[in-house]
C-alpha positions in Angstrom: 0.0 0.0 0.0 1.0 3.5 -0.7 1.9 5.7 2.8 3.8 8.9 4.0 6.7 6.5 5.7 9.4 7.9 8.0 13.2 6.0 7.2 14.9 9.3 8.5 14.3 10.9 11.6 16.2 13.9 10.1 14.2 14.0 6.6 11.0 14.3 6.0 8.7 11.5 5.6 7.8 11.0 1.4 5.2 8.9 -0.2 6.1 5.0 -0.5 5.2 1.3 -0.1 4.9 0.3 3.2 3.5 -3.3 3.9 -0.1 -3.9 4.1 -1.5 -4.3 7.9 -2.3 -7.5 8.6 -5.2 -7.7 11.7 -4.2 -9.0 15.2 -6.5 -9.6 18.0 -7.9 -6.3 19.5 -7.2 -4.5 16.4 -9.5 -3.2 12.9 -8.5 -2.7 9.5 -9.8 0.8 8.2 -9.7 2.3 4.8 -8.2 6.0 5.6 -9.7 8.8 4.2 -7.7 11.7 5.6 -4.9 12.1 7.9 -4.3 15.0 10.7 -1.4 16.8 9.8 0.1 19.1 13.7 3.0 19.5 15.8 2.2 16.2 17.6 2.7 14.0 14.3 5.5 16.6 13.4 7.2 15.9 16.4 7.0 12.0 16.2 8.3 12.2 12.5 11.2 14.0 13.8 11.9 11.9 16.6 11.7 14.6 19.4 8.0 13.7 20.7 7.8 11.4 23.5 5.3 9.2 21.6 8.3 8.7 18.8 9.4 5.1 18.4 12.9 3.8 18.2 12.4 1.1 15.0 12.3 2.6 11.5 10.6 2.9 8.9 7.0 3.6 10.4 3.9 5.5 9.0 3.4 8.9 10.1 0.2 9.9 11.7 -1.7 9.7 14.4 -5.7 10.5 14.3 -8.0 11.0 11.4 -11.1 10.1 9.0 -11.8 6.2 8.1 -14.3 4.1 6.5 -15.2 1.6 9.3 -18.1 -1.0 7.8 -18.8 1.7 5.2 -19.1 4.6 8.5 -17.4 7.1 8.2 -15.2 7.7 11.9 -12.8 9.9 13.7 -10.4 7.6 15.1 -6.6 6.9 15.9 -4.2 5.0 18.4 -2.6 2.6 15.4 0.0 0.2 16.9 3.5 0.7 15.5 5.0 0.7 12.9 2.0 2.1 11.8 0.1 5.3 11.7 -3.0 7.2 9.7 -1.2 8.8 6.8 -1.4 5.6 4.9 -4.4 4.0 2.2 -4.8 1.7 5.5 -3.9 0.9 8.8 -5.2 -0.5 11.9 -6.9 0.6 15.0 -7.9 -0.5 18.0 -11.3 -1.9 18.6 -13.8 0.9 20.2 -11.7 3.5 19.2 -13.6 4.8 16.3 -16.1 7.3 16.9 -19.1 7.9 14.1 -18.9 11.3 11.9 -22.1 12.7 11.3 -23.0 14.1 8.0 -23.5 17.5 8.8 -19.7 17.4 9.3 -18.9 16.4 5.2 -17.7 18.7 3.5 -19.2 19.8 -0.4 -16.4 19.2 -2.6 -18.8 20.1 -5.3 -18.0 23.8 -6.8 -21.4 26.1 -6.6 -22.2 27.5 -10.1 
């Protein structure tokens, strides 16, 4: 699958392969539809938030927007080495919270 993957702690992250997730016990595959992108994921990409993990290479991203069974849901807390800026990842169960429509946004442009 395509992901923004961190090899570098000094360079940014870039678009690459990463391996697909594979599901473990506790955990759900969601299709990610958008990806925070603040300090807290800038600081784990550069290595200086306490959150950052020793092992590269690793997904950047913490929290964002997935399809869950077709819902759309906030959610976040992936298990390393992997992270929301990514086609998929993995996340624990319970930790996805619903979306509601009046928060989609009209990508449509008004004539």
């Amino acid at each position: 699958m395509r992901a923004v993957v961190v090899t570098d702690l000094a360079a940014p992250p870039a678009c690459a392969d990463f391996p697909d997730p594979v599901p473990t016990e506790g955990f759900t595959e969601v299709r990610m539809l958008a990806a925070g992108v603040h300090q807290v994921v800038r600081g784990i990409a550069a290595g200086a938030h306490y959150a950052a993990g020793e092992e590269l290479p690793f997904v950047a991203g913490v929290d964002g927007v997935a399809l869950l069974d077709g819902v759309r849901v906030y959610t976040g807390g992936c298990p390393d080495p992997l992270g929301t800026m990514a086609e998929r990842t993995l996340v624990p169960r319970g930790w996805a919270v619903p979306v509601p429509d009046a928060c989609r946004p009209n990508w449509r442009r008004r004539s």
